[in-house]
C-alpha positions in Angstrom: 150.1 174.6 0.0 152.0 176.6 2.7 148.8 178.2 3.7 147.0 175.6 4.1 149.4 173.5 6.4 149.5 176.8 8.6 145.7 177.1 8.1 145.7 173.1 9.4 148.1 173.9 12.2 145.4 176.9 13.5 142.7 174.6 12.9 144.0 171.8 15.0 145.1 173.6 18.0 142.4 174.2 21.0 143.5 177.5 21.8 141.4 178.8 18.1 138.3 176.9 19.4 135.5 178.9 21.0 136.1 181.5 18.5 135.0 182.8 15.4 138.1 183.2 13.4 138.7 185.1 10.3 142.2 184.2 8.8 143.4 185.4 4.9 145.1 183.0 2.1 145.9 182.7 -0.8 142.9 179.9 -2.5 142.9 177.9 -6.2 139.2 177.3 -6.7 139.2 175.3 -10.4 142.2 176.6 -11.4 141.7 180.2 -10.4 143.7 181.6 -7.5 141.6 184.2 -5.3 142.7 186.2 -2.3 140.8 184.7 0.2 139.3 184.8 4.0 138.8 181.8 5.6 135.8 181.8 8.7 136.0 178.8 10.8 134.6 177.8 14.1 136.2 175.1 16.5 137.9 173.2 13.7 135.6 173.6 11.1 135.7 176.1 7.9 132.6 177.5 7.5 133.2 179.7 4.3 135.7 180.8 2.1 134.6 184.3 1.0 137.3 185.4 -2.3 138.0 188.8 -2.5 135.7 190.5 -4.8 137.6 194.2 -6.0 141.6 193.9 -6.3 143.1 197.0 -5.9 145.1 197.3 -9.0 146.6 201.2 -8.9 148.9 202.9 -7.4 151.2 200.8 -5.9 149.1 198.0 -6.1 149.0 195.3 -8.7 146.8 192.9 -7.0 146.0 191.0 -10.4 149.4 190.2 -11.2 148.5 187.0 -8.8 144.6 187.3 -8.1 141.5 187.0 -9.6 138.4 188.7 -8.0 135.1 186.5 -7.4 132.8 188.0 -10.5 129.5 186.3 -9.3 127.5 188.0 -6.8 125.7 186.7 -3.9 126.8 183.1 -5.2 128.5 180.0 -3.7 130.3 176.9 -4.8 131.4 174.0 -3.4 134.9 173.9 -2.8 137.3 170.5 -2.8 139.7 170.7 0.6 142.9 169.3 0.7 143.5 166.1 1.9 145.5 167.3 5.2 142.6 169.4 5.8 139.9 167.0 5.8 142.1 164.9 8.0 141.8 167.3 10.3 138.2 169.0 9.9 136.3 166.2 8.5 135.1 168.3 5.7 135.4 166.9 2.1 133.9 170.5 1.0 133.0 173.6 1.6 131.3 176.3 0.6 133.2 179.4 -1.1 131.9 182.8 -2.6 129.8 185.6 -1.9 128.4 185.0 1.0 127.7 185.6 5.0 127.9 183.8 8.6 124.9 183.7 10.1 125.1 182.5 14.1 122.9 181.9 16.6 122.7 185.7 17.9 124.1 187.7 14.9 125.2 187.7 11.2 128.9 188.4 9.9 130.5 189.5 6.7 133.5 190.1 5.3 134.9 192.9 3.8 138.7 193.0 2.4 140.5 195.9 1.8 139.7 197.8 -1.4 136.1 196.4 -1.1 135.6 199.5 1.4 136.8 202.1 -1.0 134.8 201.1 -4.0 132.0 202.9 -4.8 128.9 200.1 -4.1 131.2 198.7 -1.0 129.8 194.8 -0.1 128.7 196.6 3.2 126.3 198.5 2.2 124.4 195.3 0.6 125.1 193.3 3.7 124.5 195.7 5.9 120.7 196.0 4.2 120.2 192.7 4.7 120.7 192.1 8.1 124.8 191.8 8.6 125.3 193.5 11.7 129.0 192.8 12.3 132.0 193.8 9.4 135.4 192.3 9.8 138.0 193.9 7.2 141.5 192.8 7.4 143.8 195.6 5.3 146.8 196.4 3.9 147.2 199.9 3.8 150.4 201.8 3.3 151.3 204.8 4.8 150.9 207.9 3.5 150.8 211.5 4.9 147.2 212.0 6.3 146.1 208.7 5.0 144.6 207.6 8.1 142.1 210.6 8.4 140.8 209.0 5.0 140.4 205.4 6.1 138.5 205.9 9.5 136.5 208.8 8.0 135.6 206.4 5.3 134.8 203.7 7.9 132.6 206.1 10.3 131.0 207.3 7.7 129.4 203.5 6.6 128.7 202.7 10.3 127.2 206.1 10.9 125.0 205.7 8.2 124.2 202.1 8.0 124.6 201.1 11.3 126.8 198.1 12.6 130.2 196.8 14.6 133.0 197.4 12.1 136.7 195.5 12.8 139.2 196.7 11.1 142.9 195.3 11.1 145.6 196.9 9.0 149.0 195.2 8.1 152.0 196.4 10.2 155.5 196.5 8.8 157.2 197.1 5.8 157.2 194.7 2.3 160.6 194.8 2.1 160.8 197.4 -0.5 159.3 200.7 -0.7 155.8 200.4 1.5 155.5 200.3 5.5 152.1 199.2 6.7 151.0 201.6 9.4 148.5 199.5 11.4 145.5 201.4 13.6 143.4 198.7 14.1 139.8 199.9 14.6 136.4 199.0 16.2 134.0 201.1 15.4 130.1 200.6 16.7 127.3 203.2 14.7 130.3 205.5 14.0 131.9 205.8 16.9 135.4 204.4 17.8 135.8 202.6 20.9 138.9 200.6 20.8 142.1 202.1 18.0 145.2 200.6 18.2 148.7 202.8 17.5 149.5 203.8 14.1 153.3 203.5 14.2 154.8 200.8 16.7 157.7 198.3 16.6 155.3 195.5 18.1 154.2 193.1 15.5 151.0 192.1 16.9 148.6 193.9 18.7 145.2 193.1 20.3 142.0 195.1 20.6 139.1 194.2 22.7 135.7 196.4 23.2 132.7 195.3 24.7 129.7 195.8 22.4 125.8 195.5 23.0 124.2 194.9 19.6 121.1 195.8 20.6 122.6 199.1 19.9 123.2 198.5 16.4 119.7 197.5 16.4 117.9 200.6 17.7 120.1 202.6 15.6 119.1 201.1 12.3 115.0 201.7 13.3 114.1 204.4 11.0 112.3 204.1 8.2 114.1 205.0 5.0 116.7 202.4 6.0 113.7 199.6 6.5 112.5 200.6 3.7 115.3 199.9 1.6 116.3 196.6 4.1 113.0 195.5 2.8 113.5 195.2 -0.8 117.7 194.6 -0.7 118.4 190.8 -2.5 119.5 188.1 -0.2 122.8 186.7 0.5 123.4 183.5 0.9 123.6 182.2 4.7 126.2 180.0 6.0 124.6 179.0 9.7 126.3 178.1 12.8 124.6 177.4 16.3 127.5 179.2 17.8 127.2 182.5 19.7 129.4 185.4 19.9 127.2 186.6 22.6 128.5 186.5 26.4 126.5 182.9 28.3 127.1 185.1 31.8 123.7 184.1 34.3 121.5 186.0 34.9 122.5 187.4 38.4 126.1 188.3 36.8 127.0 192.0 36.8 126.3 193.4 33.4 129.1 194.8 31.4 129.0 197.9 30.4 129.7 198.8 26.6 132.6 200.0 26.0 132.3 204.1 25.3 133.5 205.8 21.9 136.7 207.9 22.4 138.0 210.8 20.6 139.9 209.4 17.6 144.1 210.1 18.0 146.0 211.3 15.0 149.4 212.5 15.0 150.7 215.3 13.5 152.0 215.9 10.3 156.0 216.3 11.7 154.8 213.2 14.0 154.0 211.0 11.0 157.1 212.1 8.8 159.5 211.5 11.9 157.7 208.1 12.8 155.9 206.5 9.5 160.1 206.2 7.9 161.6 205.6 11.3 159.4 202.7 11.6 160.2 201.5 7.9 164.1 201.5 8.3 163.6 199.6 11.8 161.6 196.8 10.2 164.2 197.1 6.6 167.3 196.7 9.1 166.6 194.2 11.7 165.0 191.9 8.0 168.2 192.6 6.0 170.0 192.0 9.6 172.5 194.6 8.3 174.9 195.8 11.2 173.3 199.7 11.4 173.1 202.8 9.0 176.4 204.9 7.7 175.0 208.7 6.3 178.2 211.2 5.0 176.6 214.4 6.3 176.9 217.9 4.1 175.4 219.6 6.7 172.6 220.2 4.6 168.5 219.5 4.8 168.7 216.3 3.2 171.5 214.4 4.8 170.2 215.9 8.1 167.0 214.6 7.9 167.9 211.1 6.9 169.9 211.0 10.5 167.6 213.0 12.4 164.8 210.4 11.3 167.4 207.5 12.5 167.1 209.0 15.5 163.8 208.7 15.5 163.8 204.8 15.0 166.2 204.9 18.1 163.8 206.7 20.2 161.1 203.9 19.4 163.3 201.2 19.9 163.9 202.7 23.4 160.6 203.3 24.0 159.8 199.7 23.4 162.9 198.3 25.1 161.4 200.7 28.3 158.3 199.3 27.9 159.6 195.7 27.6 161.3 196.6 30.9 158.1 197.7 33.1 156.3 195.3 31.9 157.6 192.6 34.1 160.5 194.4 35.5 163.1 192.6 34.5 166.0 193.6 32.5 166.8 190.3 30.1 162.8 189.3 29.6 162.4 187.0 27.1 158.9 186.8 26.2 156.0 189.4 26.0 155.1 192.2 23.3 158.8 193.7 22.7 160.8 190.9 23.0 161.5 190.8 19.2 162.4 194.4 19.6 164.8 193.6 22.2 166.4 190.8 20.9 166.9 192.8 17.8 168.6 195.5 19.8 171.1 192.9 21.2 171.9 191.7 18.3 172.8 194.9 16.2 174.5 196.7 19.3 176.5 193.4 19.1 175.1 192.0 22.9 174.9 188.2 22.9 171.4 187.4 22.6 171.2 186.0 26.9 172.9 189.4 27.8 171.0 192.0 30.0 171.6 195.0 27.9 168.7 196.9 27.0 168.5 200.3 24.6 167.2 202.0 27.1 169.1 205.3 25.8 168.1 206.3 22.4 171.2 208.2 22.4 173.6 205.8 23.7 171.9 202.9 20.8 172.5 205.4 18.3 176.3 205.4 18.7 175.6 201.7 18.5 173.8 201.5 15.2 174.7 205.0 13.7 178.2 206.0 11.6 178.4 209.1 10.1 181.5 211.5 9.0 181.4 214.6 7.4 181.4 214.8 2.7 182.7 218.0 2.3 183.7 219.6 -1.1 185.5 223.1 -2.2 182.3 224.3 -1.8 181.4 223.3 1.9 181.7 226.0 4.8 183.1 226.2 8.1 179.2 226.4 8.9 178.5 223.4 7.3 180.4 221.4 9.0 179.5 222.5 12.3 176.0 221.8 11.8 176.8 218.1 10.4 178.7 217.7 13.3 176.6 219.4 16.1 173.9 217.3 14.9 175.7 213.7 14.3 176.5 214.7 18.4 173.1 216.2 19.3 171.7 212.4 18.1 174.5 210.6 20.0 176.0 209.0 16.4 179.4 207.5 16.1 181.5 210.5 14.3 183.5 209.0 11.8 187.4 210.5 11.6 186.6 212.7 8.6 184.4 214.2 10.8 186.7 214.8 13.5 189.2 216.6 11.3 186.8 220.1 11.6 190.4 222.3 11.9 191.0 220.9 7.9 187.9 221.5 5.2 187.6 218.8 2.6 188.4 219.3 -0.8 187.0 215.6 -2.3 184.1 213.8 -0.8 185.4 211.8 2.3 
């Protein structure tokens, strides 16, 4: 029921009208609860489309909640709450396996593990006649993940032919997953808009400017048509609207936008990054007061605190960006301001100060304790590098750690 109030909320305001929305819930359809997307035009639902494949391995148990919509190319009237009507006008509406057909184009949905499965919903759509995909996803990271997902994605579009929108989940679950983001638009397999794979922004916006009369040309050949020609129907939920720009005539016509090399990181980039962004999101949630490491000196104690580092250098980055973005040094509003405000508060600012991380180093001594957990065993060496580093980083050296003239004998 909490969906749908926020679903009525997005519904009734006029900044969601003139679009085409897409928005995911949670839906009971006769006593069956599917993971849903919701496509709605200027305060009207058009369809509900359930998700059809759950992703049910790995660390994914999406039927511990979820059903998946088991008939194919098939709608049902669905019974909308009461504040919902009030709002729409709708009594029903139509939910299943099916597609938004508007005045210029046709759109379908595909959710997440649909894209991986071997006879993906795009394919069929794409034969008959869907020309734009919209996939929203929750992908964890993993090392050289990403390569997989747009490779999987460029492949479809390269071979079918279409506008492909993919957005990806950002953050972590508050346990072991972070969501790595990289929203995607990809037109005939090439990408013309990405978005950043690990940020501390929560939202993030991608625009491209797309002909589809390119998707068109590209999907004239004849093995395609001929398969087109014989692929079932899906079921067609119409809409006068048009996604299409209503510019006159004599207006200047925009130019597509151009593909663009794709950007991954590096391997080191993702393992210094992916976590860094992780603990960010797991401290400022659990509004914990920073991170306390005992260092050894060796590879694993040194990592954990040279990826804190890390999160430190992202939070300055953002703070910077916060910063030159309207040049002033207490903003409020705009993309990092939750960073910032985060920043305040666990470098223990009040929230209306000034005071902005623009130092990783200087934030670090902030948020970052360490001391030195030495045994019989431990070196002189050792304890130089724990130290050299927990400096090198800008942490707050504990008093163990300042005692290097006197080797431990018991952890400290």
């Amino acid at each position: 029921m909490h969906s749908w109030q926020v679903l009525g909320q997005i519904l009734a305001s006029p900044e969601t009208h003139g679009i085409l929305l897409d928005v995911g819930m949670p839906v009971k359809h006769k006593g069956v609860l599917y993971n849903c997307r919701i496509l709605a035009q200027d305060g009207k639902i058009l369809l509900i489309r359930p998700k059809l494949a759950l992703a049910n391995d790995g660390n994914y148990r999406e039927l511990r909640y979820f059903s998946p919509w088991l008939k194919s190319r098939e709608v049902e009237d669905h019974v909308l709450p009461r504040s919902i009507k009030a709002i729409t006008g709708q009594a029903t509406v139509p939910i299943g396996d099916a597609v938004v057909a508007t005045a210029d184009t046709v759109v379908g949905v595909e959710m997440c593990e649909e894209l991986w499965t071997p006879q993906s919903p795009h394919i069929r759509m794409g034969l008959d006649g869907v020309e734009i995909f919209t996939n929203s996803s929750g992908s964890h990271h993993e090392l050289r993940k990403l390569d997989k997902r747009i490779n999987v994605m460029r492949d479809a579009m390269t071979k079918l032919g279409g506008i492909y929108l993919y957005a990806n989940q950002r953050g972590c679950d508050g346990d072991r997953l972070y969501y790595d983001g990289c929203a995607l638009i990809i037109v005939n397999g090439d990408v013309v808009a990405q978005g950043s794979q690990f940020s501390l922004t929560e939202v993030e916006v991608l625009t491209a400017t797309i002909d589809l009369e390119t998707v068109r040309a590209h999907r004239a050949w004849s093995s395609r048509s001929i398969q087109a020609a014989g692929a079932a129907a899906y079921p067609r939920i119409r809409t006068e609207f048009e996604l299409g720009s209503h510019a006159p005539v004599d207006f200047v016509e925009l130019e597509p936008t151009p593909g663009r090399p794709v950007r991954y990181h590096r391997p080191e980039e993702e393992i210094a990054l992916g976590p860094a962004c992780w603990m960010w999101d797991y401290l400022r949630r659990s509004r914990a007061a920073g991170f306390f490491v005992p260092l050894s000196g060796g590879i694993d104690s040194c990592a954990t605190a040279t990826i804190v580092y890390s999160m430190c250098r992202l939070v300055s980055d953002a703070a910077q960006a916060g910063s030159a973005f309207d040049g002033a040094r207490d903003r409020a509003d705009g993309p990092d301001a939750a960073v910032i405000a985060d920043a305040r508060r666990l470098a223990g600012e009040a929230p209306d100060s000034n005071y902005l991380p623009l130092d990783p180093r200087e934030f670090c001594g902030r948020i970052f304790h360490t001391c030195y957990m030495g045994t019989e065993n431990s070196s002189v060496e050792t304890r130089k590098r724990a130290k050299d580093l927990a400096v090198a980083i800008g942490a707050c050296v504990g008093a163990a750690g300042e005692r290097a003239d006197r080797p431990a004998t018991t952890p400290t």
